[in-house]
N, C-alpha and C positions, 0 to 999 in steps of 0.2 A: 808939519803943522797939522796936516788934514788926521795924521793919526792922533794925536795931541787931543785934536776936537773929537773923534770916535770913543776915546777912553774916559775924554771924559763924561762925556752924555752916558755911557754907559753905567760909570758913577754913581751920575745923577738919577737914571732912571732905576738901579738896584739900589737905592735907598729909596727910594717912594718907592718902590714893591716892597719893598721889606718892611718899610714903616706902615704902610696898609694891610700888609698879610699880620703884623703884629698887631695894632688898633683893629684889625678883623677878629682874633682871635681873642684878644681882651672883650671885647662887644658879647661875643659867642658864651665864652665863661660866665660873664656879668648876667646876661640875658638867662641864660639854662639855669643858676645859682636865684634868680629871680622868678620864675617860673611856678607857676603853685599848682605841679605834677600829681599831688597827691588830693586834690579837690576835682577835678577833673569838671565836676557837677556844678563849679562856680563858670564852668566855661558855657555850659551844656545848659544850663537854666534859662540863659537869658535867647537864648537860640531857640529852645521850644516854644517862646513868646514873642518871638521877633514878629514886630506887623510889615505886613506887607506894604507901599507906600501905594496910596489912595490912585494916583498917577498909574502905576504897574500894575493894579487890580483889574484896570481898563482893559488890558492886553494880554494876562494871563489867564490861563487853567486853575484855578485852586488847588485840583489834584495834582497838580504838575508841580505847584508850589510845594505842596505837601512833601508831596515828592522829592524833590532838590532837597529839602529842607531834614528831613529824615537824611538824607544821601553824607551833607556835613554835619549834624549832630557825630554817625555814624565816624564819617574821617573824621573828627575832634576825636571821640574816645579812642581810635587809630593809633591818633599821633601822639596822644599824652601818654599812651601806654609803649609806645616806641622810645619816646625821648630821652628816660633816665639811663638807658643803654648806648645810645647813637650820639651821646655828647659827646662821650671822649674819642669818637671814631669821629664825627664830625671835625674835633680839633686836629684828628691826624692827618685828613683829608685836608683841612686847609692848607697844612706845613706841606703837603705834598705838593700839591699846587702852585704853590709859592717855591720849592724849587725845581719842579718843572719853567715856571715862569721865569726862573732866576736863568736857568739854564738855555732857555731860549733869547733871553738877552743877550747872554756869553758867545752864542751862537753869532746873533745877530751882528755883535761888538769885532767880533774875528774874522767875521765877512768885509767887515766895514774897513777893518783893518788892511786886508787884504784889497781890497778895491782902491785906498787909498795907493796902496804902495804901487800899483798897476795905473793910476790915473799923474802919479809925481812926472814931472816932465824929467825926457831920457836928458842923459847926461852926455854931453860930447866927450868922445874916448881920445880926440888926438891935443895933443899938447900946445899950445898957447891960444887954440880955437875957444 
């Protein structure tokens, strides 16, 4: 019975991986297919305008703000120029993930298996006992 209960949680838990690593992957497509890679300057305009909040002004450098400030302008143009390349590696990284993940369940499931079979109470070997 105890094994009954190991295969099937394991079941249950490789569909919810698999159905996550799938809705991860749809998300991933939809998002990068959505993305306006080729404007980069619609990201990067509202950033060279960004006010500092009245509250933070109190406790900052301006040049330090400056600073940081330039730093992600910088990583935006980075990443948008990374992007149109690293989408289809990113989706292959997911699926890798997902069976490593898958794999480490089967692991877990065979252990489980195993412990089960080892914790079943011994069986008496002499006849009518």
């Amino acid at each position: 019975m105890a094994r009954k209960i190991v295969w099937t949680l394991f079941a249950l838990f490789a569909l919810l991986w698999s159905r996550t690593a799938a809705l991860s992957a749809q998300l991933l497509d939809w998002g990068l297919a959505h993305l306006p890679l080729n404007g980069a300057d619609e990201w990067i305009a509202p950033l060279r305008q960004w006010p500092l909040p009245e509250w933070l002004a109190l406790f900052t450098d301006p040049e330090g703000v400056r600073q940081w400030r330039l730093a992600l302008i910088g990583f935006v143009q980075w990443i948008t120029g990374l992007l149109p390349g690293l989408g289809a590696w990113l989706s292959v990284l997911l699926w890798i993930i997902w069976a490593l993940g898958l794999a480490l369940l089967l692991v877990l499931a065979i252990l489980g298996h195993w412990l089960a079979g080892l914790l079943q109470a011994p069986r008496s070997s002499r006849p009518g006992a």
